[in-house]
N, C-alpha and C positions, 0 to 999 in steps of 0.2 A: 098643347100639352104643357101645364107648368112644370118650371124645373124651381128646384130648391136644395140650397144648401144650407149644412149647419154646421158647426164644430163647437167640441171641445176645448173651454181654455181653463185647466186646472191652475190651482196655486190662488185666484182671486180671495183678497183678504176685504172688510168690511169693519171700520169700525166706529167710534163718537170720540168727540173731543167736546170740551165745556166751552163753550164763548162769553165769558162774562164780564162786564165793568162796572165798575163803584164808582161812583162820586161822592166827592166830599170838600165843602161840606154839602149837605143834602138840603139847607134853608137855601132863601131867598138870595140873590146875588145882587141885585140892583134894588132901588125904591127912587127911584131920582124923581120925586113930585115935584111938579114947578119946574122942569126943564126949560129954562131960556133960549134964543137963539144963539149962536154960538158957545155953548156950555157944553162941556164932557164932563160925565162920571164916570171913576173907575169900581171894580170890586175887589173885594180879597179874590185870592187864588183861588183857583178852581182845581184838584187833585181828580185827575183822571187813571184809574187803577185799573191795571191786567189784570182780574184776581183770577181766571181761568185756567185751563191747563194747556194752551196753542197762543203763540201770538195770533194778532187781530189786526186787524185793520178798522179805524173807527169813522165814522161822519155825522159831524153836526146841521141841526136843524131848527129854525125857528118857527114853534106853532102858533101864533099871534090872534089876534082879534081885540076888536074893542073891549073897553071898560068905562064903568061910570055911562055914561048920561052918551057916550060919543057912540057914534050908528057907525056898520060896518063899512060905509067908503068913507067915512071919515076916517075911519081907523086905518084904513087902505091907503091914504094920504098920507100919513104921520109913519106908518110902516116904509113908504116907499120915500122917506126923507132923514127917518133918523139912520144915523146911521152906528153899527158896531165894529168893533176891531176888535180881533182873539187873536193873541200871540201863545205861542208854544215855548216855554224857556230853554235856551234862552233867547231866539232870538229871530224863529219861524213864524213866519203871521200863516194864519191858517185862515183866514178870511178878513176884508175892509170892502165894505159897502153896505146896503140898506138892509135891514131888519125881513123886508119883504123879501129878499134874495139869498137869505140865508137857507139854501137846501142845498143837501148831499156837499157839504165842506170839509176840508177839500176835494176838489174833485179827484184825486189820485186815492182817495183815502189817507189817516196818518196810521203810520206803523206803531204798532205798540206792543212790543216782546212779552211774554210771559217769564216772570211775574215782575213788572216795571211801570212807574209812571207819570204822565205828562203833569206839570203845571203849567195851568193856560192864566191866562191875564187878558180880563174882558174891558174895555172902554165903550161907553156909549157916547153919542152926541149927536147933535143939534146943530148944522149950518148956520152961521150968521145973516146966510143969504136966503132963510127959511121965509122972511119975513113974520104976516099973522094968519100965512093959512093953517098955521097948525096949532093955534091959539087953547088953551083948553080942553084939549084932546088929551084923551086916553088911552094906554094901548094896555091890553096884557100880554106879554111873553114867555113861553116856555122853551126852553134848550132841551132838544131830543138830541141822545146820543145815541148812536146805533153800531153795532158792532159787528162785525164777520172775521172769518177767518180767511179768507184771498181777499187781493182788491175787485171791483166793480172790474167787468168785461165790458 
């Protein structure tokens, strides 16, 4: 014989909040053609905006793949060698390591109140101790930002 219960819980409310971010600028951040070994370029700022109606929690990603003439383990090689640094001002690094490693950063999420916002400061670079297996290679780069409104469980 099944038993079954249920109740009643009145009062449950339901509603939406906006999760939204800007960047700005919205061009290009880097072009570092000809990267040397040991060479870093930086970018201007990067303006990361609450415009929403909730603070957020945000995390960065890097979607990569070859360019030019370079095949994708090649590009898999130059991904898992250059490397980038994103600092939060003033003085939070929100990730340093390879281009290939750049997902879900940081892992805590960064907090970002409604309506306020980060300036990040991005460096790339090139090991000196890269030698020439990364000779000629191309990478392309895209920064996903992603937004919510808790951090990751």
């Amino acid at each position: 014989m099944p038993f079954t219960i249920s109740a009643l819980n009145a009062g449950n409310e339901a509603g939406t909040a906006e999760v939204t971010l800007s960047l700005s600028p919205s061009t290009a951040l880097f072009s570092p053609a000809n990267l040397v070994p040991g060479e870093s370029v930086g970018s201007p700022q990067l303006e990361v905006a609450n415009t929403g109606d909730v603070d957020v929690f945000y995390y960065i990603f890097a979607d990569w793949g070859p360019g030019g003439t370079t095949t994708a383990t090649e590009a898999r090689i130059l991904a898992d060698r250059l490397n980038i640094w994103i600092q939060a001002s003033p003085t939070e690094i929100l990730y340093d390591g390879p281009i290939s490693g750049l997902m879900n950063e940081p892992g805590t999420g960064r907090l970002l109140v409604s309506p306020d916002d980060d300036l990040l400061d991005f460096v790339v670079s090139l090991p000196s101790t890269i030698g020439d297996i990364a000779q000629n290679l191309d990478l392309h780069v895209d920064l996903v930002f992603v937004a919510q409104s808790s951090p990751q469980a």
